[in-house]
C-alpha positions in Angstrom: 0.0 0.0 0.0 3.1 2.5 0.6 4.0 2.1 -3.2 0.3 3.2 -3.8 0.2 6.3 -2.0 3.7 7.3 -3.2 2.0 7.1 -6.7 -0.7 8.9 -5.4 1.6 12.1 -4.2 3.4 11.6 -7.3 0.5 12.2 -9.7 -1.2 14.9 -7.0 2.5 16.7 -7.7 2.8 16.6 -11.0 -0.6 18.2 -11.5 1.1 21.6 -11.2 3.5 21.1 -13.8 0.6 19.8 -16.0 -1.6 23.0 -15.4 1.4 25.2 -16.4 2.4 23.3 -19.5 -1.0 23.3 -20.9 -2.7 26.4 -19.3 0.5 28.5 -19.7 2.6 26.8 -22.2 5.4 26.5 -20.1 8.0 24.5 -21.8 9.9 23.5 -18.3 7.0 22.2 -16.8 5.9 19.8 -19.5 9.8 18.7 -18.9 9.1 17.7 -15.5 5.6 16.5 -16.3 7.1 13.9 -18.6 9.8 12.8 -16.0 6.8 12.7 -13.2 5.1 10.7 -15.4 8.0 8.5 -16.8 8.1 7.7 -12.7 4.5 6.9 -12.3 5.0 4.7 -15.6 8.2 2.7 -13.3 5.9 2.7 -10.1 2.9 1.3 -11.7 4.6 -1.5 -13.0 6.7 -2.2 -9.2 3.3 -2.3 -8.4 1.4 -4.3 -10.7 4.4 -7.0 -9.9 3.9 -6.8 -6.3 -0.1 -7.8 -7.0 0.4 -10.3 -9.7 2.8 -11.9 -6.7 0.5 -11.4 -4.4 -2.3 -12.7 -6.1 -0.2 -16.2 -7.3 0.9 -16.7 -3.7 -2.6 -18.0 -2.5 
């Protein structure tokens, strides 16, 4: 559950980088917003491992 709720505060602070590259065209922030999201990509899948194992353990 810890890796969920770091995805969780990941996504919640990537938000601001999202609003300022497509409300304000801010090239930096869509920088950021793609490394964020190139983290949630990693996480998701540490994840998804640690329930398929989970899951196959029963």
């Amino acid at each position: 559950m810890d890796k969920f709720n770091q995805l969780k505060a990941l996504i919640e602070g990537a938000e601001k980088d999202a609003e300022a590259f497509f409300n304000k065209n801010n090239k930096a922030a869509g920088t950021r917003l793609r490394n964020a999201l190139q983290e949630t990509k990693a996480l998701s899948q540490e994840i998804r491992n640690d329930v398929t194992a989970k899951k196959n353990a029963k």
